[in-house]
N, CA and C atoms of all chains as a GROMACS GRO file, in nm:
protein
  582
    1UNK      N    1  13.632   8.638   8.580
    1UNK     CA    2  13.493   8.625   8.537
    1UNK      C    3  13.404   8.591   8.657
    2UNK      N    4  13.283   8.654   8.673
    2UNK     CA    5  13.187   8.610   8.751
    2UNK      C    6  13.090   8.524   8.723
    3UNK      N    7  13.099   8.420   8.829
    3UNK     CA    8  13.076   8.225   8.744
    3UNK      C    9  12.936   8.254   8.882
    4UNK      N   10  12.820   8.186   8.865
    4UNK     CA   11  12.727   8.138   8.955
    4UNK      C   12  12.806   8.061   9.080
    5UNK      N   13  12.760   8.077   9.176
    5UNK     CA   14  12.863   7.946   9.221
    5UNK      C   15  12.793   7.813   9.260
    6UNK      N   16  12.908   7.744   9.240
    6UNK     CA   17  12.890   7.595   9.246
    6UNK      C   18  12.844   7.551   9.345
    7UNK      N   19  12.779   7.445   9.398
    7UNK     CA   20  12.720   7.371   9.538
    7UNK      C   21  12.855   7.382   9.629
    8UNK      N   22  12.921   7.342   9.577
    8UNK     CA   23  13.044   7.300   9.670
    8UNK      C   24  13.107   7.436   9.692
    9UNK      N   25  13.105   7.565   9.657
    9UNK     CA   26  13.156   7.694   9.674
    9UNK      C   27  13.049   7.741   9.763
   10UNK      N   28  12.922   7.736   9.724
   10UNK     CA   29  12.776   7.787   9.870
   10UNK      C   30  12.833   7.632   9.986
   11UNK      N   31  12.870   7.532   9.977
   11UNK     CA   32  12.884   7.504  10.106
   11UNK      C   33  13.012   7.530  10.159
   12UNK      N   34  13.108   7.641  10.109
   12UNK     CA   35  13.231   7.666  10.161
   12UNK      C   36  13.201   7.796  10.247
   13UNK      N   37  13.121   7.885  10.148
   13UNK     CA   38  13.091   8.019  10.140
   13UNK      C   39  12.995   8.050  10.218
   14UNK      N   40  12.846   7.989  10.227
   14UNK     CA   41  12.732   8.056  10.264
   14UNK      C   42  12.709   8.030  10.432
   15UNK      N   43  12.795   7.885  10.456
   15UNK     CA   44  12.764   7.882  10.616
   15UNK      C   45  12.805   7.994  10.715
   16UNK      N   46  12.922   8.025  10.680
   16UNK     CA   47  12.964   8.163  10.801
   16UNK      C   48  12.929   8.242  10.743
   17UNK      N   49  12.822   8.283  10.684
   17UNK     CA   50  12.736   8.407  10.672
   17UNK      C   51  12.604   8.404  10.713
   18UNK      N   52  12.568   8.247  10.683
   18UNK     CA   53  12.469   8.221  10.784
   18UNK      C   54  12.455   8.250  10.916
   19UNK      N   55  12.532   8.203  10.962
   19UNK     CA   56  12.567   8.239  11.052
   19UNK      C   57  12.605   8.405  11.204
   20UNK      N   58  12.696   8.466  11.075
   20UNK     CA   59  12.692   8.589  11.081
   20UNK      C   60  12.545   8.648  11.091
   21UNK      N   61  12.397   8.554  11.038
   21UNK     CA   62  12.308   8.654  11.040
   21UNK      C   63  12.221   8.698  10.936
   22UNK      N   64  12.309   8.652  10.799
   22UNK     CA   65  12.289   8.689  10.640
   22UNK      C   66  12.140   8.557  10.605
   23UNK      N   67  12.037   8.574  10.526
   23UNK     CA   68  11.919   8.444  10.500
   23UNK      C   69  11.972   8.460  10.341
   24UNK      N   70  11.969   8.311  10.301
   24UNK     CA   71  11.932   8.329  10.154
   24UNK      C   72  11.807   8.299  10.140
   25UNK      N   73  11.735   8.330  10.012
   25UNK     CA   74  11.610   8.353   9.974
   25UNK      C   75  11.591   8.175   9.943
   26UNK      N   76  11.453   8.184   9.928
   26UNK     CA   77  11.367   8.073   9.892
   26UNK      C   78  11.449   7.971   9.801
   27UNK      N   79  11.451   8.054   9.708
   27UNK     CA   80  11.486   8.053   9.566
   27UNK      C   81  11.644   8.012   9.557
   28UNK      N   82  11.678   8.054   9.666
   28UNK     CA   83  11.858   8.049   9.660
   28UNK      C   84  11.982   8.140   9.606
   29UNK      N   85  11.869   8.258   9.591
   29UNK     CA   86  11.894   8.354   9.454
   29UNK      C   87  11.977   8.492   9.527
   30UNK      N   88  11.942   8.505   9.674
   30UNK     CA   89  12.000   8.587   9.716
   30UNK      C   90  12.040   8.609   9.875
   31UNK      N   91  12.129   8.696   9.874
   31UNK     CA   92  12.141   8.704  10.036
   31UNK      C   93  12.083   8.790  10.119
   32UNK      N   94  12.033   8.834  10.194
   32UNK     CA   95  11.977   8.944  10.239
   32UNK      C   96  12.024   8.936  10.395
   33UNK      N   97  11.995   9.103  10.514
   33UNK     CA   98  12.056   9.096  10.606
   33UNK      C   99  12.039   9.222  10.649
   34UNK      N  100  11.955   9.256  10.772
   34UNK     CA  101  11.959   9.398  10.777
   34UNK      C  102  12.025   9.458  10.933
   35UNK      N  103  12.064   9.569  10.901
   35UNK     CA  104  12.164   9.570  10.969
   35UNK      C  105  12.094   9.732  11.071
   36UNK      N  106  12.091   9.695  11.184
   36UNK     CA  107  12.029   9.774  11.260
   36UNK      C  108  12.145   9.893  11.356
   37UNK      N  109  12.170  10.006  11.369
   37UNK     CA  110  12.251  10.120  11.463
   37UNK      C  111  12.169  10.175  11.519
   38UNK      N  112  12.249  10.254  11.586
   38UNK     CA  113  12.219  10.333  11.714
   38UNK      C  114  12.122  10.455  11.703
   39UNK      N  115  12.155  10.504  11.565
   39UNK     CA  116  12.092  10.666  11.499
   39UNK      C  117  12.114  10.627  11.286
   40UNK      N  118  12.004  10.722  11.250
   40UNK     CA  119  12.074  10.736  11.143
   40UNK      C  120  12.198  10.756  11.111
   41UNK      N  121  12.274  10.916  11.157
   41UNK     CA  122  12.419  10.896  11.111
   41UNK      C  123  12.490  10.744  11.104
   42UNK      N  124  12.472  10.670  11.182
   42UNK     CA  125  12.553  10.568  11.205
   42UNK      C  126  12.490  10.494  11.085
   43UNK      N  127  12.417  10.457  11.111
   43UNK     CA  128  12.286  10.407  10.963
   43UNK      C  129  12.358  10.415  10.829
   44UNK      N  130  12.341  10.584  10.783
   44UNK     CA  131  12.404  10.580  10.704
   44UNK      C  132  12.564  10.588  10.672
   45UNK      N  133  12.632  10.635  10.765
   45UNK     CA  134  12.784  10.576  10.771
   45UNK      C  135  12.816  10.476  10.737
   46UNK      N  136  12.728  10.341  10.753
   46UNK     CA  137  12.769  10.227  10.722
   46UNK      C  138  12.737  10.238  10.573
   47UNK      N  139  12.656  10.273  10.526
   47UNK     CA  140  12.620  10.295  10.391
   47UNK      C  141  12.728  10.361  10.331
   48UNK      N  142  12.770  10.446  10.339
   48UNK     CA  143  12.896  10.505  10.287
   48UNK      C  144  12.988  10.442  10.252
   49UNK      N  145  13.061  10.314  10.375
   49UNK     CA  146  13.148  10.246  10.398
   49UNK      C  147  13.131  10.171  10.291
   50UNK      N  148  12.997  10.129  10.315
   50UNK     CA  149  12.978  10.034  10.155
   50UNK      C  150  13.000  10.061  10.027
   51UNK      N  151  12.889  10.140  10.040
   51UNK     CA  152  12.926  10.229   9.892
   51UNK      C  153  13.056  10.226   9.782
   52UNK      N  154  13.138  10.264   9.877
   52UNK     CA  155  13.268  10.282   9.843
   52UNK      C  156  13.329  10.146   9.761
   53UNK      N  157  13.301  10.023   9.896
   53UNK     CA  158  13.359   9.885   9.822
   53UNK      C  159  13.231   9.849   9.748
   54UNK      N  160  13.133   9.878   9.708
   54UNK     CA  161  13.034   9.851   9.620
   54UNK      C  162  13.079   9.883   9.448
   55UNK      N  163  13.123  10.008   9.440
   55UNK     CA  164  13.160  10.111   9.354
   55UNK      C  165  13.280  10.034   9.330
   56UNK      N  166  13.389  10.012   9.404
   56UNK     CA  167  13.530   9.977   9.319
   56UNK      C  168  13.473   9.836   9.306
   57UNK      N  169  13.433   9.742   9.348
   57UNK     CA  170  13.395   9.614   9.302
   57UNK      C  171  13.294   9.586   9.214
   58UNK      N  172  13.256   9.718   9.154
   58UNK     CA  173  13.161   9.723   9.067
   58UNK      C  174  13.056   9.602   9.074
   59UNK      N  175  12.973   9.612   9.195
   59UNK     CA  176  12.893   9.514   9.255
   59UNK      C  177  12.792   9.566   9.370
   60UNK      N  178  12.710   9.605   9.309
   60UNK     CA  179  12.604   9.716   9.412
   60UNK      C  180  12.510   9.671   9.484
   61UNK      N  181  12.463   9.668   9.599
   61UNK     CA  182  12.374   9.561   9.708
   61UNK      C  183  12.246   9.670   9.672
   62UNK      N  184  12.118   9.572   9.656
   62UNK     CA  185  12.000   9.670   9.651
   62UNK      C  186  11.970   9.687   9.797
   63UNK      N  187  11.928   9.784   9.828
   63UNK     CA  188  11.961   9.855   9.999
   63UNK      C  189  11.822   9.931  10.009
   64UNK      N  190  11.767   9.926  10.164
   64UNK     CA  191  11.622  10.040  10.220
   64UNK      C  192  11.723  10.078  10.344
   65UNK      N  193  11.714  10.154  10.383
   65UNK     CA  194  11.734  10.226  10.493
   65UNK      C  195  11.631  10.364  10.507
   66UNK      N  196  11.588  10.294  10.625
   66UNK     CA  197  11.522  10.353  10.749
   66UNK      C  198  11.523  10.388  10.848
   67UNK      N  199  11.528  10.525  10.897
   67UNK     CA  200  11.662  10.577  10.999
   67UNK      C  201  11.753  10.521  11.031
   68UNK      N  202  11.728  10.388  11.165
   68UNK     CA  203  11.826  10.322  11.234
   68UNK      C  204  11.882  10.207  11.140
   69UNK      N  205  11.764  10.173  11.040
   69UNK     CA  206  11.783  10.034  10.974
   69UNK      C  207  11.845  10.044  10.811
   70UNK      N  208  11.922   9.950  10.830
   70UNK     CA  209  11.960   9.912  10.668
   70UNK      C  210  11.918   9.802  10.610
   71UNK      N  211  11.822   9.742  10.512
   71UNK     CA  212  11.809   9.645  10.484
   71UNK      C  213  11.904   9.612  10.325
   72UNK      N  214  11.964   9.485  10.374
   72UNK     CA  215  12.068   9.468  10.257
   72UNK      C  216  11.984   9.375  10.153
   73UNK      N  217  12.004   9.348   9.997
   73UNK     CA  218  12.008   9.244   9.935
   73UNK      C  219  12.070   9.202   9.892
   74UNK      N  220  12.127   9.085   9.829
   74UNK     CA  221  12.308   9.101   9.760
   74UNK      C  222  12.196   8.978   9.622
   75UNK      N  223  12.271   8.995   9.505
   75UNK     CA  224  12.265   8.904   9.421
   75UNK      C  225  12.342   8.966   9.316
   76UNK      N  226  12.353   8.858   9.244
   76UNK     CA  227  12.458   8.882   9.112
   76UNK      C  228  12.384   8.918   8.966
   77UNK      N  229  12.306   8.967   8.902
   77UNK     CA  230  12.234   8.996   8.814
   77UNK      C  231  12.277   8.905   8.738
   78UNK      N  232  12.358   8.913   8.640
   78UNK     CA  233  12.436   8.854   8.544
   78UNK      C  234  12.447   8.721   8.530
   79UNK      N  235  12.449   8.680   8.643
   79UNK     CA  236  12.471   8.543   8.587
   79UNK      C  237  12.304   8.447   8.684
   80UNK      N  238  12.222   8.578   8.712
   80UNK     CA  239  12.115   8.484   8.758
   80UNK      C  240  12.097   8.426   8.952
   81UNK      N  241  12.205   8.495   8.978
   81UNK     CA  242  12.179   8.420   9.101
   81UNK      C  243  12.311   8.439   9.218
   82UNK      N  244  12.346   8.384   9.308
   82UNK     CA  245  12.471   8.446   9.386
   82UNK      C  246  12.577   8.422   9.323
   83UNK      N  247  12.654   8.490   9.331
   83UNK     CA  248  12.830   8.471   9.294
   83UNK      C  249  12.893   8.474   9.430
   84UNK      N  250  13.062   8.474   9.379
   84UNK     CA  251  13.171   8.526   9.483
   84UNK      C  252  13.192   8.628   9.557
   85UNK      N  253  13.117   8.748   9.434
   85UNK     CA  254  13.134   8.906   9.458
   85UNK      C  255  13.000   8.888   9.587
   86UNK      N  256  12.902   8.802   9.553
   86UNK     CA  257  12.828   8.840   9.661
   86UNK      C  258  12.851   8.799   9.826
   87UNK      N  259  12.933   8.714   9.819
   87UNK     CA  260  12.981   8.679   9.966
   87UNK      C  261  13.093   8.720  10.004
   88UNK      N  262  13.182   8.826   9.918
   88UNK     CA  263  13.290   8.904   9.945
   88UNK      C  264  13.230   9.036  10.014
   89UNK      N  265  13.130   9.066   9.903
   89UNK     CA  266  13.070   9.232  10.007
   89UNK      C  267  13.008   9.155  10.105
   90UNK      N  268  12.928   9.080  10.110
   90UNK     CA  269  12.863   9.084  10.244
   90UNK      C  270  12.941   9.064  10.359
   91UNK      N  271  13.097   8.973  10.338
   91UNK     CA  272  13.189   8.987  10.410
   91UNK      C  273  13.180   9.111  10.479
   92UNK      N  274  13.268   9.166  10.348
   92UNK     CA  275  13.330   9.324  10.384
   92UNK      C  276  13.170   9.401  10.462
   93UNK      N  277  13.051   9.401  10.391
   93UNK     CA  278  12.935   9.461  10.511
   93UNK      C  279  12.967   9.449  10.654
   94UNK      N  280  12.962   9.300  10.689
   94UNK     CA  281  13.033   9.276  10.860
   94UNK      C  282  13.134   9.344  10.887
   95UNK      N  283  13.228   9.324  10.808
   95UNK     CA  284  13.365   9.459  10.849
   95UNK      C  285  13.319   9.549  10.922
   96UNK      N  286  13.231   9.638  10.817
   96UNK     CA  287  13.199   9.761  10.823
   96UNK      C  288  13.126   9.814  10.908
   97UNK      N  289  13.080   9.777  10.993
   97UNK     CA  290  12.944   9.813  11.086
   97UNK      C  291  12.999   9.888  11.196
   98UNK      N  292  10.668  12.327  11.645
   98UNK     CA  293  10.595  12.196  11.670
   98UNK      C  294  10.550  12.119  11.505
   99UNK      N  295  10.532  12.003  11.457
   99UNK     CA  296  10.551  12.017  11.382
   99UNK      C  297  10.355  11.929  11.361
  100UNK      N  298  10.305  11.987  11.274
  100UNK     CA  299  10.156  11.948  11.284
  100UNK      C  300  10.151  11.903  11.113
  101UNK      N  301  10.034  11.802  11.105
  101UNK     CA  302   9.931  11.743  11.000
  101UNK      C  303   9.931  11.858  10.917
  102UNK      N  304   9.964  11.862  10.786
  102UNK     CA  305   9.934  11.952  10.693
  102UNK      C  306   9.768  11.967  10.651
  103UNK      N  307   9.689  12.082  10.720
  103UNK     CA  308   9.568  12.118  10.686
  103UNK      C  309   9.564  12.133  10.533
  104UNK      N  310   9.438  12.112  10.521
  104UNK     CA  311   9.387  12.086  10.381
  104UNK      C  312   9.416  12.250  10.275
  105UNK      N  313   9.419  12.297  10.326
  105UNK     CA  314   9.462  12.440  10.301
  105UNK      C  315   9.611  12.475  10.236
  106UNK      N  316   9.661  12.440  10.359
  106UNK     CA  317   9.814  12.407  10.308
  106UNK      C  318   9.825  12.289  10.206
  107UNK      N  319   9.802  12.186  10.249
  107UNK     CA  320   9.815  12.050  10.127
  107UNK      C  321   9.809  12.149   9.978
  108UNK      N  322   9.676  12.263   9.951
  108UNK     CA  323   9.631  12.284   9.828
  108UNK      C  324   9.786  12.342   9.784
  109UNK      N  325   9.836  12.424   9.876
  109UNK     CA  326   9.933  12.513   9.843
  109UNK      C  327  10.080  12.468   9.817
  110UNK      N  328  10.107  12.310   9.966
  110UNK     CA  329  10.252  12.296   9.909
  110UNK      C  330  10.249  12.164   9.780
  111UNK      N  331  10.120  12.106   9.780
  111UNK     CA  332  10.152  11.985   9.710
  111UNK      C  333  10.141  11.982   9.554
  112UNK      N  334  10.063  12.115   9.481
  112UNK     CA  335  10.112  12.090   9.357
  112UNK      C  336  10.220  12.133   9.337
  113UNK      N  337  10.311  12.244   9.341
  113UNK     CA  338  10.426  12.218   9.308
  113UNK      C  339  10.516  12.084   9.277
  114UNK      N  340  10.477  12.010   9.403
  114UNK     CA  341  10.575  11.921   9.400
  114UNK      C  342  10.525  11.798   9.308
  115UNK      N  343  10.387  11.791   9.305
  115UNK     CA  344  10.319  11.696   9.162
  115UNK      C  345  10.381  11.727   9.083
  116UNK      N  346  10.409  11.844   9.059
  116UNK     CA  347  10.434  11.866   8.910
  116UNK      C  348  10.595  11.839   8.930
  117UNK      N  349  10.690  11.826   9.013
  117UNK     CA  350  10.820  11.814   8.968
  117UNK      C  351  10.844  11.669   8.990
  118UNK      N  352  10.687  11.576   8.997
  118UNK     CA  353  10.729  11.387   9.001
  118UNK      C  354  10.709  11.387   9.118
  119UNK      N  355  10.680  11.436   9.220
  119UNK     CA  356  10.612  11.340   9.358
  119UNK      C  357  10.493  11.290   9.301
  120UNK      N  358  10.453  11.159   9.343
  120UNK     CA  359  10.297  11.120   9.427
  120UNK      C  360  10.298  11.147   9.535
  121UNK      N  361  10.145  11.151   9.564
  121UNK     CA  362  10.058  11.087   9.716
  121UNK      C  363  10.025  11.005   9.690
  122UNK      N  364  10.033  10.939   9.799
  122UNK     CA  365   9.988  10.776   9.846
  122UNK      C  366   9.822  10.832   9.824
  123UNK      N  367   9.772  10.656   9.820
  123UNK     CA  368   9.627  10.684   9.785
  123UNK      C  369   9.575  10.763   9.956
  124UNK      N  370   9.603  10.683  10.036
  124UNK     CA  371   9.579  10.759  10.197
  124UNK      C  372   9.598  10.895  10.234
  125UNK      N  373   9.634  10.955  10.149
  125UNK     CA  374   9.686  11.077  10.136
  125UNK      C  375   9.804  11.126  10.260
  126UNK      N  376   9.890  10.982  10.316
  126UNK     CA  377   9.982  11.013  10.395
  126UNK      C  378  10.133  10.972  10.370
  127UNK      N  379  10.166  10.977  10.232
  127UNK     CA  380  10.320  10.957  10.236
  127UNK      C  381  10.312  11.040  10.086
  128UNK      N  382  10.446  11.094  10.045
  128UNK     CA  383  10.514  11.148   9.934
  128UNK      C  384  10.582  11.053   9.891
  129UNK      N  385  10.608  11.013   9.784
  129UNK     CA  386  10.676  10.924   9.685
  129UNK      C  387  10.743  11.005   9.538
  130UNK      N  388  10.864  10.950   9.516
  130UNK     CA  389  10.932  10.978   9.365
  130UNK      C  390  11.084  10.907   9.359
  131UNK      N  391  11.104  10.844   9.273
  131UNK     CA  392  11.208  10.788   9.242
  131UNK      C  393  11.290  10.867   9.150
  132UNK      N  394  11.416  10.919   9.158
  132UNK     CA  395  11.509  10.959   9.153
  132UNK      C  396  11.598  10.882   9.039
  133UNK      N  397  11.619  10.899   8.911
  133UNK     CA  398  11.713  10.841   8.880
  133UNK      C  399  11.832  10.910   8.797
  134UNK      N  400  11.958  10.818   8.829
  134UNK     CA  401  12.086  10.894   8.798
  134UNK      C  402  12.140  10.821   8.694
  135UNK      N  403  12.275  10.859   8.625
  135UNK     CA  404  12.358  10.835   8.515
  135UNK      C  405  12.426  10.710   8.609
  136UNK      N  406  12.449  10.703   8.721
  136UNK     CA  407  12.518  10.582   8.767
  136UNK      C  408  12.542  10.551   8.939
  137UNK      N  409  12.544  10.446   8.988
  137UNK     CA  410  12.569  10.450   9.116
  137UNK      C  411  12.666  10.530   9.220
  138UNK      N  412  12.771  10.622   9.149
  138UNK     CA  413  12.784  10.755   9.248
  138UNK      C  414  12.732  10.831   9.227
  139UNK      N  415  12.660  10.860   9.141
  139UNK     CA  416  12.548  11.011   9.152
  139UNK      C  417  12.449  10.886   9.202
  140UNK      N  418  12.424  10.844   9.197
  140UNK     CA  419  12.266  10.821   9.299
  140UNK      C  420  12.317  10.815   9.437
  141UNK      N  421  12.431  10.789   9.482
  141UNK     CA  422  12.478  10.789   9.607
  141UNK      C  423  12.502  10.873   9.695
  142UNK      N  424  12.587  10.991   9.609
  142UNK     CA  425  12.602  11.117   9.579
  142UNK      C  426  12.523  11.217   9.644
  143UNK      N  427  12.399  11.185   9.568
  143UNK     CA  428  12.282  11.224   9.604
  143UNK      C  429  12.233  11.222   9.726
  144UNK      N  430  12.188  11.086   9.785
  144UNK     CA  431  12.202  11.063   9.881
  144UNK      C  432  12.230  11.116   9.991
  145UNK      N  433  12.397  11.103   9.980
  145UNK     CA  434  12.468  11.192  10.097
  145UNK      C  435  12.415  11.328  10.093
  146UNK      N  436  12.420  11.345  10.009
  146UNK     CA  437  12.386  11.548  10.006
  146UNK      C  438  12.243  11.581  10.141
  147UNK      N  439  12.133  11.402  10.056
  147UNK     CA  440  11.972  11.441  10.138
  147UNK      C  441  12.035  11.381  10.289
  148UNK      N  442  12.111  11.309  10.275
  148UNK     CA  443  12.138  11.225  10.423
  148UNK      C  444  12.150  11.363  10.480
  149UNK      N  445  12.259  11.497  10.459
  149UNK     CA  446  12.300  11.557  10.580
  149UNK      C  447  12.168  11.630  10.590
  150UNK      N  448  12.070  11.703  10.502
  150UNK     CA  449  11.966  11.748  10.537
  150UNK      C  450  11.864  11.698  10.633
  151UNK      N  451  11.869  11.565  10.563
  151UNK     CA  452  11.768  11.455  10.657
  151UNK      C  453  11.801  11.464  10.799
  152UNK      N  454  11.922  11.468  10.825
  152UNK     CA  455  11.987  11.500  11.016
  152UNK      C  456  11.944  11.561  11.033
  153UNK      N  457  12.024  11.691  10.995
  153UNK     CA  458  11.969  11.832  11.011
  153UNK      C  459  11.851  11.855  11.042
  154UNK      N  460  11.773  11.826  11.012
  154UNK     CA  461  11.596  11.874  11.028
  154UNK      C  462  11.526  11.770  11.122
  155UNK      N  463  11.650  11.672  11.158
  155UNK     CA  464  11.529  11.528  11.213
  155UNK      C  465  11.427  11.478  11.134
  156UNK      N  466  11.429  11.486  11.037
  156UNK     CA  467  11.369  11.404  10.965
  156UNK      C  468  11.429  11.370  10.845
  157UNK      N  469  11.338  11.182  10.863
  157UNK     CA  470  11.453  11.136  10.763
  157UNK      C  471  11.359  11.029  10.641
  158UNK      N  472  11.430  10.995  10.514
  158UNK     CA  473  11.360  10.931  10.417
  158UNK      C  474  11.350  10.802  10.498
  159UNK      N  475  11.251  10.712  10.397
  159UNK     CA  476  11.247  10.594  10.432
  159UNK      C  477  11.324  10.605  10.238
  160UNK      N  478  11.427  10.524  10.206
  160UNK     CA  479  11.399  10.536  10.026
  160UNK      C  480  11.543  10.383  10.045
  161UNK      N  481  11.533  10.349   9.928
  161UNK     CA  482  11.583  10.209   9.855
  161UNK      C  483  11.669  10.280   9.741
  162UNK      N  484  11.773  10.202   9.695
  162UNK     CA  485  11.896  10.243   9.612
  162UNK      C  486  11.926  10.096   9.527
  163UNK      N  487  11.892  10.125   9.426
  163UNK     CA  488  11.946  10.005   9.361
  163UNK      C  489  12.008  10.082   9.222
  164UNK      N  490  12.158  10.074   9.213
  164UNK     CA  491  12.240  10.132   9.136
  164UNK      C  492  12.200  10.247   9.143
  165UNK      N  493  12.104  10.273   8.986
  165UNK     CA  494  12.118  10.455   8.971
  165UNK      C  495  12.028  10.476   9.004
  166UNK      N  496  11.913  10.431   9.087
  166UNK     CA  497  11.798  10.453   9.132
  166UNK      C  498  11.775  10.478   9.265
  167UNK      N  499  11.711  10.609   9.311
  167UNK     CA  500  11.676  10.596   9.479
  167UNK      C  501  11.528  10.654   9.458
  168UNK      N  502  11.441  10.527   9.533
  168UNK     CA  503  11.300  10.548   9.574
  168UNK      C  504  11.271  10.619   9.683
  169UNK      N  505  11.193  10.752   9.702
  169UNK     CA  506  11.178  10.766   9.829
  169UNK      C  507  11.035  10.816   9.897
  170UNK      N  508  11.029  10.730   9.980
  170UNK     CA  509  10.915  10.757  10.026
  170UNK      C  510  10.900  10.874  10.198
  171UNK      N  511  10.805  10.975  10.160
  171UNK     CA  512  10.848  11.039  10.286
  171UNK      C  513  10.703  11.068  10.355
  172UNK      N  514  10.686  11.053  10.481
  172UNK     CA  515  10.601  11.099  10.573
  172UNK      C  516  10.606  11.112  10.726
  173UNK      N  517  10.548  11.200  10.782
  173UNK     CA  518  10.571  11.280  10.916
  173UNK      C  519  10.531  11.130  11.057
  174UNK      N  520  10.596  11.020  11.060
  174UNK     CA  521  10.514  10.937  11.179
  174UNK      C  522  10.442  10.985  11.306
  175UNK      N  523  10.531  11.108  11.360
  175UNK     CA  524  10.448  11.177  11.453
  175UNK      C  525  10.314  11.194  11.431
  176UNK      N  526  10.300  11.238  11.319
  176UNK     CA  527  10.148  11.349  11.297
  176UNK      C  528  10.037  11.214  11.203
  177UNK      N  529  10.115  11.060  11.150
  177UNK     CA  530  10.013  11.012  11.096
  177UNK      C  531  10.004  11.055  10.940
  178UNK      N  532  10.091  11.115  10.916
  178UNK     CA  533  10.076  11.158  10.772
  178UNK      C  534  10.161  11.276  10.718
  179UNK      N  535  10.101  11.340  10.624
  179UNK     CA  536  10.244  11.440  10.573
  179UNK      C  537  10.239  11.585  10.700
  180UNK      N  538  10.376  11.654  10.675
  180UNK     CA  539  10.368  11.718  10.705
  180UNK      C  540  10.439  11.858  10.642
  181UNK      N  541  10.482  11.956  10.684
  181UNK     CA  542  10.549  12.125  10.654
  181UNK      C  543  10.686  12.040  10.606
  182UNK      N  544  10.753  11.937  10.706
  182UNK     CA  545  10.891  11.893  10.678
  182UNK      C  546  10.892  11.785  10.534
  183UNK      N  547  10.777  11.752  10.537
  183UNK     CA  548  10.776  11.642  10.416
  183UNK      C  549  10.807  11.722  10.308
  184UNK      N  550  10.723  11.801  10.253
  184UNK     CA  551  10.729  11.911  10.150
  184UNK      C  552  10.863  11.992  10.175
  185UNK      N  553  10.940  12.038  10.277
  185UNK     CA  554  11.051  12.118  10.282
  185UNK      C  555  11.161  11.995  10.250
  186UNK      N  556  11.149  11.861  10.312
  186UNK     CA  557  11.292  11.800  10.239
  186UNK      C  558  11.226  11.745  10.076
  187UNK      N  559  11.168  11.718  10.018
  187UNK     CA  560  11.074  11.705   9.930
  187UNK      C  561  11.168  11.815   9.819
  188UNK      N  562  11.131  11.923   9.847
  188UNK     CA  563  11.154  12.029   9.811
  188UNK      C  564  11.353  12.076   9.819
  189UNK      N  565  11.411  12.016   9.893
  189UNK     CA  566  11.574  11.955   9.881
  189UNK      C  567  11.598  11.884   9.810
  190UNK      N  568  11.516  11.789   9.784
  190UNK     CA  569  11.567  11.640   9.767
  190UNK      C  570  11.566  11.741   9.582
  191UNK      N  571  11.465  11.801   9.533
  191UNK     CA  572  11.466  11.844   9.424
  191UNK      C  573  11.580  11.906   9.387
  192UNK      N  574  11.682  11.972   9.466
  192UNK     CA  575  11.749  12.080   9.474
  192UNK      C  576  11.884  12.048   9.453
  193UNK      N  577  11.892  11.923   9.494
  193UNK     CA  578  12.007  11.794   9.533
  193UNK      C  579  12.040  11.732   9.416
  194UNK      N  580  11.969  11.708   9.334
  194UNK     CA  581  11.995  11.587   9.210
  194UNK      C  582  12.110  11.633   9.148
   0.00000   0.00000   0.00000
């Protein structure tokens, strides 16, 4: 089940993504993170990459991309606010680049 | 070379594409229409199909994806506003769904 997460799971979870680069919102509600390449292809390659673990994790990042740029959002609809699933893709996003 | 769509042309390529769901921006310099699909691989799907065109031609969307939805907004930055290529991927992007 996908649970909100707890204080003590965002202070396990959210610092090395902070880190990595990732802001959460005002609100606390989401992650965001945009991710800049060399050319579009590459641009959207990474998009692809995602896609893919977006689709089997049935957990979809609202996304702009603009040639070179990807701008990410991550939040969990469902339960209102970040989950697990959202600091697993944004993981796997860093993977992917 | 790729030039400002004269008012002439505008008359000629832009209703068509009114009528299949583009806007113009009130400035009369970007194309707009949101795209929507049965689920996040056909909107993705999609995507890829405009991504390889978008290479292809050097020109590329600015557009946002959230699940089955892709927004896209298109205009020529060279020229300041639309151009022959806006209306020709415009005119893909229709072709693509």
């Amino acid at each position: 089940m996908t649970e909100r997460l707890s204080d003590t799971a965002r202070g396990t979870l959210l610092p090395p993504l902070l880190e990595a680069g990732w802001t959460v919102s005002d609100d606390g509600k989401t992650l965001s993170k945009t991710f800049e390449f060399e050319d579009f292809p590459n641009a959207f390659g990474f998009m692809t990459r995602a896609a893919i673990y977006a689709e089997k994790w049935d957990h979809h990042p609202d996304w702009t991309n603009t040639w070179n740029k990807v701008a990410v959002t991550l939040t969990t609809h469902d339960v209102g606010g970040l989950s697990a699933l959202d600091a697993k893709l944004a993981r796997k996003m860093d993977q992917l680049i």
